[in-house]
C-alpha positions in Angstrom: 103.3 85.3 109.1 105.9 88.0 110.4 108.7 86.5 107.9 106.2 86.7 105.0 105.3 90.0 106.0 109.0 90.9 106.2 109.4 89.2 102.5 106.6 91.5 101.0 108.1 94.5 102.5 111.8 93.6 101.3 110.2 93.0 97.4 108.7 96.2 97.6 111.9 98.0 98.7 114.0 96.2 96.2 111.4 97.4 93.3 110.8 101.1 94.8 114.8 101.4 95.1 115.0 100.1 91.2 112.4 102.9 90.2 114.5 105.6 91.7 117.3 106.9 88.9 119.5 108.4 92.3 119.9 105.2 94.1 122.7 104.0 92.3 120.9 102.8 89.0 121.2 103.9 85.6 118.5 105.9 84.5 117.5 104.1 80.8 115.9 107.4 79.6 118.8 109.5 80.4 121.1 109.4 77.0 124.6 110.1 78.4 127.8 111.2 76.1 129.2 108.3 75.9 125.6 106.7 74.9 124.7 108.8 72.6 128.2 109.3 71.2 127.1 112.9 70.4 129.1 114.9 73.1 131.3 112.4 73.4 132.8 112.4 69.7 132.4 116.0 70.3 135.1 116.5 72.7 137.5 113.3 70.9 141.0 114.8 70.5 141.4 114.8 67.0 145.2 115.3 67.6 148.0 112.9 67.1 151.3 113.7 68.9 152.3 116.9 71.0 148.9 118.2 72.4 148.7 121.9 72.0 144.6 122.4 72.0 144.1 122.1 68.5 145.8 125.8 67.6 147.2 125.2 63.6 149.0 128.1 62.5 148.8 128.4 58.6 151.1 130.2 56.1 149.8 131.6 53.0 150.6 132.6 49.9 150.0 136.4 49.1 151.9 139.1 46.6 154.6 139.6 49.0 155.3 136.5 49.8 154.6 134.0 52.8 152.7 134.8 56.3 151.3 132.7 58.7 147.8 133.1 60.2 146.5 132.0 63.6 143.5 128.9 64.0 142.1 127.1 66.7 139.2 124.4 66.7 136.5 124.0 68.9 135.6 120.3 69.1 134.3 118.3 66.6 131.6 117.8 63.8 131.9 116.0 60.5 128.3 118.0 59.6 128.5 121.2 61.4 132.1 123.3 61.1 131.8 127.0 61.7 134.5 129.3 60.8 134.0 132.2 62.5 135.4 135.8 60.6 135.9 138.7 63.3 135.2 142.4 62.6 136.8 145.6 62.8 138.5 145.4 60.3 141.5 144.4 62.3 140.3 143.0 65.8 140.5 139.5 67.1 139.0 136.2 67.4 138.8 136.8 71.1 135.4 138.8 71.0 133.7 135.5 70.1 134.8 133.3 72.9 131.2 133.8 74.1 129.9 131.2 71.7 132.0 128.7 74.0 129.1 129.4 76.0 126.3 128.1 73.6 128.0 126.3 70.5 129.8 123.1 72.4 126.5 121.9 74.2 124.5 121.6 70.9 127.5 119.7 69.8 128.6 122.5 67.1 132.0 122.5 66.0 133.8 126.3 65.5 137.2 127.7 64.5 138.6 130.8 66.0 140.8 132.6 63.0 142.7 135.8 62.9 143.3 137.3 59.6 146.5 138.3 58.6 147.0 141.7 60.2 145.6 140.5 63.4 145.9 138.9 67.2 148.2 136.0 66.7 148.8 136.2 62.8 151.4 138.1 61.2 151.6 141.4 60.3 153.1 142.4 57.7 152.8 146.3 58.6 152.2 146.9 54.8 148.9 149.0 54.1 149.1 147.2 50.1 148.1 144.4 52.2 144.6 145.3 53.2 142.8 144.7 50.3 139.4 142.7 50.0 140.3 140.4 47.0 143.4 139.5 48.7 141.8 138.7 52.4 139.3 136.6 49.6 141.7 134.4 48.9 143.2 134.0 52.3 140.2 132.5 53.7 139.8 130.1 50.4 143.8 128.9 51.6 142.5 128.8 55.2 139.3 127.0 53.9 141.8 124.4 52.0 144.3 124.1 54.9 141.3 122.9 57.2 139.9 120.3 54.4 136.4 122.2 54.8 133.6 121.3 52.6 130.2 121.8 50.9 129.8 119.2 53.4 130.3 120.9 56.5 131.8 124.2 55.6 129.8 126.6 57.7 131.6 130.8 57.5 130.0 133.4 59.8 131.3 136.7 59.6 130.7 139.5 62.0 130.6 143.6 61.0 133.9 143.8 58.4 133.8 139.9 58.9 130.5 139.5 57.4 131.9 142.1 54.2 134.6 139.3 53.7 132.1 136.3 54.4 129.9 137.5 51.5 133.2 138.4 49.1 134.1 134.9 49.5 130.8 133.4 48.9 130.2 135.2 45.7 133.5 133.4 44.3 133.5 130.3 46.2 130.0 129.1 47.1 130.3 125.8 45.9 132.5 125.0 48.7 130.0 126.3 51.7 127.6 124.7 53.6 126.1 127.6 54.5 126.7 131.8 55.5 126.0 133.9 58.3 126.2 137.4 57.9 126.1 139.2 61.5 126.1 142.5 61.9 126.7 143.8 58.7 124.7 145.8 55.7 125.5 144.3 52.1 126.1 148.0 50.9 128.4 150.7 52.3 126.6 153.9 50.9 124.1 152.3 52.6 125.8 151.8 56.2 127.0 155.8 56.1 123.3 156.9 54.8 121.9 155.2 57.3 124.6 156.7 60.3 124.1 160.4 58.5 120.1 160.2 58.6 119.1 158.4 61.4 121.1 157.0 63.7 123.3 160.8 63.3 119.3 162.1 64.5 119.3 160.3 67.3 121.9 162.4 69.1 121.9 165.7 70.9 122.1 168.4 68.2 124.8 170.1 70.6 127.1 166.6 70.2 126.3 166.0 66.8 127.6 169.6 66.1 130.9 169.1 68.3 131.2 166.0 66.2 130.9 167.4 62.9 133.3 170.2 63.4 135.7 167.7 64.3 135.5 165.9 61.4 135.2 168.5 58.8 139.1 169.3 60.3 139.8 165.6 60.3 141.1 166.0 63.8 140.2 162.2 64.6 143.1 161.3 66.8 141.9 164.7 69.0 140.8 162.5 72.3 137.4 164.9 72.5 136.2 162.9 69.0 136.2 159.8 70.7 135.7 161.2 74.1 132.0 162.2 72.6 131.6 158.9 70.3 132.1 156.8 73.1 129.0 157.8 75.6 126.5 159.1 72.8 127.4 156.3 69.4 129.2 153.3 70.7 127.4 152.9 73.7 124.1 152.9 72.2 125.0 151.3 69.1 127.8 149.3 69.3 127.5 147.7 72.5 125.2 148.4 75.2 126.6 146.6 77.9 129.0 149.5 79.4 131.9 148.6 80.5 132.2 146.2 77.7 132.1 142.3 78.0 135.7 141.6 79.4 136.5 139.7 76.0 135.1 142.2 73.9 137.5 145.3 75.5 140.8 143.1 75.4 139.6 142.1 71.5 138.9 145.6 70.5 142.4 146.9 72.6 144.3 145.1 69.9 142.6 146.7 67.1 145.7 146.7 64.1 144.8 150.6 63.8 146.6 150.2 60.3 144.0 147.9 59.3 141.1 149.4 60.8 141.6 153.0 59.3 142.6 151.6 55.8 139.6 150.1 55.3 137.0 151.7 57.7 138.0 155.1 58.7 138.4 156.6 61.8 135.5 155.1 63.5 132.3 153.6 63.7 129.9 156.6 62.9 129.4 156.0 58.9 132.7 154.7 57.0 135.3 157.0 55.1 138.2 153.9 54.1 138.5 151.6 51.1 135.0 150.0 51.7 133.4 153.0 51.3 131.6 152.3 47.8 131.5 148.3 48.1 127.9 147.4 47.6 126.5 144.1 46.6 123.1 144.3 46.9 122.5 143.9 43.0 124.5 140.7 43.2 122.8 138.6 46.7 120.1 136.8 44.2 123.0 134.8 42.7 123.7 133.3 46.2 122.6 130.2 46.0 124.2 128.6 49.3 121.6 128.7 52.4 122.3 132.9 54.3 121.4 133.8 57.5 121.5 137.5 58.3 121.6 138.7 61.9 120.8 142.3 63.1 119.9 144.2 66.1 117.7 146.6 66.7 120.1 149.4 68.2 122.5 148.6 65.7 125.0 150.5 63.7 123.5 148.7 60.8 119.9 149.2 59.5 117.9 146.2 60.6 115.3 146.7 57.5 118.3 146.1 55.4 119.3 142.7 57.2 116.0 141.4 56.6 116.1 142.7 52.8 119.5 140.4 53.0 117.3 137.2 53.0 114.5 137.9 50.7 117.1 138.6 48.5 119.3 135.6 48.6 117.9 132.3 46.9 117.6 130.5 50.5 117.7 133.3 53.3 116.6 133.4 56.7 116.9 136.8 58.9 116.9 137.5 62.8 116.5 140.8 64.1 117.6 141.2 67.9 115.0 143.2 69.9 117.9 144.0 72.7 120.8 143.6 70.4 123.1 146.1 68.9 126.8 145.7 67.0 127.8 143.2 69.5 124.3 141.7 69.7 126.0 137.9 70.4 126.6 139.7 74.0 123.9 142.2 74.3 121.0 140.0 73.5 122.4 136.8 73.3 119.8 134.3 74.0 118.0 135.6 70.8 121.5 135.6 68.8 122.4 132.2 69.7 119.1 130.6 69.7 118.4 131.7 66.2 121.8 131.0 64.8 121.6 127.3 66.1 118.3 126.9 64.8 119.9 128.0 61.7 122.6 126.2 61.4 120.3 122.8 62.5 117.9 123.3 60.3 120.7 123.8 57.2 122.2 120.6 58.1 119.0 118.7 58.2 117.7 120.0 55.2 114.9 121.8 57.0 115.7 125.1 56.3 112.7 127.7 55.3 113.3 130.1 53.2 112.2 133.6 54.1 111.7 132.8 57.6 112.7 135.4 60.4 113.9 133.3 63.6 
């Protein structure tokens, strides 16, 4: 009686310690990289000989000749490749290394890229440089360089980023998956009327007048102009996490001042460079490609305009960041990166909505 009693208790053991996914068994709901091949194929090194983390420099053509420019990719997805455009004009890639955070978990391939001009790329030091049409067709050589495709061929472009994002897709949608425009009104007259009446309002009288008077002497480099931009405008607006995000200080530090003056002005508040009359609001109905616009609340750019941006477009979706600002991938990121990926999921399955806010 004892050793069938012993038997029993050993069967129900042996069945109790099968049921239990931490003693040593596989758990058969669990789907692990290497069973779902998701992750797994994710992180494959798509390189072949000496290893150097997937960095290709590329040269392009351009009116004076030959320059190389800076790439780096982020895993891999045959569906899902986002080429990521960084703002300024002149900054770096390095601001975005927070989507390492959120993109490589959902399995969501991305290429860091500095234009000509900037971080890693050359500069040619040559103001005739820094022209729209030309930074146009850099991106198409990048685009070719990288064999992206209708297929997969996801650009986001953030603040100045999302100017040349748009430029490109107006000539060369046929070859995107799908846009993202972050951060970034679709007309400059726009972007300064909405710094001059309301975001200009928003500010002590006393620091708007000290402002002013500065600028009506163009004394920009005086360290008082930025000394009074920096607490009362890029603080509020640009980003609200003071001190910055550690990636967004050293991106911002290498600013090509060159670059960022030609084409913007001397700062943030409103624009005074080459942009200043592009507008292409008239034109966003002839997008045809699948747009997502992003804006925050606090930002430098009018939100009601971002979500104009998709009822515009043929196939638009917006996403306004309660918390967020300029830099709303850091200062309200769970919104930015949740709506993006839903975004860029629901593109790649056909799902998409048009005219939904995320």
């Amino acid at each position: 009686m004892k050793k069938l009693t012993l038997l029993v208790l050993l069967a129900m053991l042996a069945i109790g310690t099968a049921a239990l996914p931490g003693c040593n068994q596989p758990n058969p709901t669990a789907e692990t990289p290497a069973a779902s091949g998701t992750l797994a194929s994710y992180f494959e090194n798509s390189e072949t000989g000496l290893q150097d983390g997937n960095v290709r420099v590329i040269p392009i053509s351009t009116p004076k000749g030959k320059f190389n420019v800076w790439t780096k990719q982020y895993g891999n997805n045959p569906k899902i490749k986002v080429l990521l455009l960084n703002g300024g004009p002149g900054a770096t890639h390095e601001y975005f290394e927070c989507f390492e955070n959120f993109l490589p978990k959902e399995g969501i391939e991305f290429i860091y890229y500095d234009q000509l001009g900037c971080g890693n790329s050359d500069n040619p030091k040559d103001t005739a440089m820094w022209s729209l049409p030309r930074y146009v067709e850099e991106v198409e050589q990048v685009r070719q360089a990288l064999k992206l495709d209708s297929s997969n061929f996801f650009l986001l472009g953030h603040s100045w980023g999302g100017i040349l994002a748009a430029e490109y897709a107006f000539k060369y949608q046929q070859h995107l998956k799908g846009l993202i425009i972050s951060n970034m009104m679709m007309s400059c007259p726009d972007y300064g009327k909405y710094a001059d009446e309301v975001l200009a309002k928003q500010m002590k009288p006393e620091v708007l007048a000290e402002i002013r008077q500065l600028e009506a002497k163009k004394d920009f480099g005086n360290p008082r102009y930025m000394g009074l931009l920096e607490p009362n405008f890029y603080a509020e607006h640009l980003c609200r996490i003071v001190p910055n995000p550690e990636p967004v200080t050293r991106s911002l530090g290498k600013i090509n001042q060159s670059l960022y003056v030609t084409m913007q002005g001397p700062s943030e508040f409103g624009i005074l460079g080459k942009l200043t009359n592009w507008n292409r609001v008239p034109d966003l109905p002839k997008l045809r490609v699948p747009v997502l616009s992003i804006g925050g609340k606090h930002d430098t750019m009018d939100p009601n305009h971002m979500r104009m941006i998709a009822t515009k477009v043929q196939r638009g979706n917006s996403l306004i960041c309660p918390n967020g600002s300029h830099m709303s991938m850091y200062d309200d990121q769970q919104t930015y990166f949740k709506g993006l990926l839903t975004f860029l999921k629901s593109v790649d399955a056909g799902t998409l909505k048009p005219g939904a806010e995320l």
